[in-house]
C-alpha positions in Angstrom: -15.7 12.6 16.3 -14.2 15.7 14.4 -15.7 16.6 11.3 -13.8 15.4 8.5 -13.2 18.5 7.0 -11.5 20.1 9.6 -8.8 16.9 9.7 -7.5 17.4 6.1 -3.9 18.6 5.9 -4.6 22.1 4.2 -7.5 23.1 5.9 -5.3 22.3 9.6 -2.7 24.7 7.9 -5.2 27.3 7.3 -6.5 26.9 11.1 -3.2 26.7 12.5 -1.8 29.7 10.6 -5.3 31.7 11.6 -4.7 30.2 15.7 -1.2 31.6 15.4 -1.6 35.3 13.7 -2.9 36.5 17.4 -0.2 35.7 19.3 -1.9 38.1 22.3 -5.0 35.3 22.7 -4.6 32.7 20.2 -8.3 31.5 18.8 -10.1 30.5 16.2 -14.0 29.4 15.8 -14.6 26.6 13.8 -18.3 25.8 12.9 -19.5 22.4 12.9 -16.3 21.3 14.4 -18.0 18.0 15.5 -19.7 15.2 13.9 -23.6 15.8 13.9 -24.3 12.3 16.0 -21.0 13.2 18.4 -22.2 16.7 18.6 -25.6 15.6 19.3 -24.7 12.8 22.0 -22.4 15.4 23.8 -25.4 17.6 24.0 -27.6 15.6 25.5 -24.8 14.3 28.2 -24.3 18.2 29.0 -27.8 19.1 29.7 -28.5 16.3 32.0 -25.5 17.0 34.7 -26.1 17.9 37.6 -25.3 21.7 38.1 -24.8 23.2 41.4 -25.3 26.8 41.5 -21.6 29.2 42.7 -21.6 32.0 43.9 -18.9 35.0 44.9 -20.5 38.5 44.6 -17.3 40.1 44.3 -16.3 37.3 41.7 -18.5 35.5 39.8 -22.3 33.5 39.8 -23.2 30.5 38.2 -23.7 26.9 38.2 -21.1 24.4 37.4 -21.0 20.9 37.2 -18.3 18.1 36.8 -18.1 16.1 33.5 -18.1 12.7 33.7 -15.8 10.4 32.8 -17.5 9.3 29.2 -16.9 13.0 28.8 -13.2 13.3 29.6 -12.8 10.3 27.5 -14.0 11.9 24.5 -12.0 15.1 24.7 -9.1 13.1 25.8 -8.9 11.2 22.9 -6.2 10.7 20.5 -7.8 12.3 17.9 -9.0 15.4 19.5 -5.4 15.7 21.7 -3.3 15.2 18.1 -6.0 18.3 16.3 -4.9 20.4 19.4 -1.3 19.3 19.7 -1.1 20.5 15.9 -2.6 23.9 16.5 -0.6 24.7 19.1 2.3 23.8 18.3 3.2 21.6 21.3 2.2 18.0 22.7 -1.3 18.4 24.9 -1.3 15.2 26.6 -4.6 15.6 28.9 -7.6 18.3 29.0 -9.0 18.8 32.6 -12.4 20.4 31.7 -15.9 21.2 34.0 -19.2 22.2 32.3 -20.7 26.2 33.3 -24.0 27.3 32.9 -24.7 30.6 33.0 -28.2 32.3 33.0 -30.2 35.3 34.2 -28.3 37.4 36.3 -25.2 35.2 36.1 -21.8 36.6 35.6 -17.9 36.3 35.9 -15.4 39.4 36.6 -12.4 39.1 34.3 -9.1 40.8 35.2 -5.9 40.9 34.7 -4.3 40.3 37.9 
């Protein structure tokens, strides 16, 4: 599932240290973090939901949609949950996730409260 570069020892050292320097919003982008057929597969599940359009004009518009199971499975795997345990420092045990789609006109207010 992950690419195989990004599961070697020093390279998840590099990540981690980069993930851990901003201590404000911890992030890092990794390209190609998936395998190509994963990637792929995952795309073509995400396209096909069903997306129902949300909207809150002082708050946000978009369209959101709930991931199925196959999904879940896939981000709650062992190897994806170990990558992010690693990172972070702590055991992630389960990822609750939904898909968004955003498009013309679509938007969502940050703040900070």
């Amino acid at each position: 599932m992950i690419n195989k570069t990004y599961l070697h020892p020093k390279i998840r050292e590099k990540i981690k240290k980069e993930f851990l320097s901003k201590p404000d919003f911890p992030s890092v982008v990794l390209f190609k973090f998936l395998e190509r057929e994963t990637y792929m597969a995952l795309r073509k599940q995400i396209i096909r939901l069903y997306y129902q359009k949300e909207v809150l004009k002082t708050s946000h518009s978009y369209a959101l949609a709930e991931l199925p199971p196959a999904i879940l499975k896939l981000f709650n795997g062992k190897e994806f949950l170990d990558f992010l345990s690693s990172l972070c420092q702590q055991k992630i045990k389960n990822i609750a996730a939904k898909a968004y789609s955003f498009g013309w006109k679509d938007y969502t207010i940050l703040s900070d409260t």
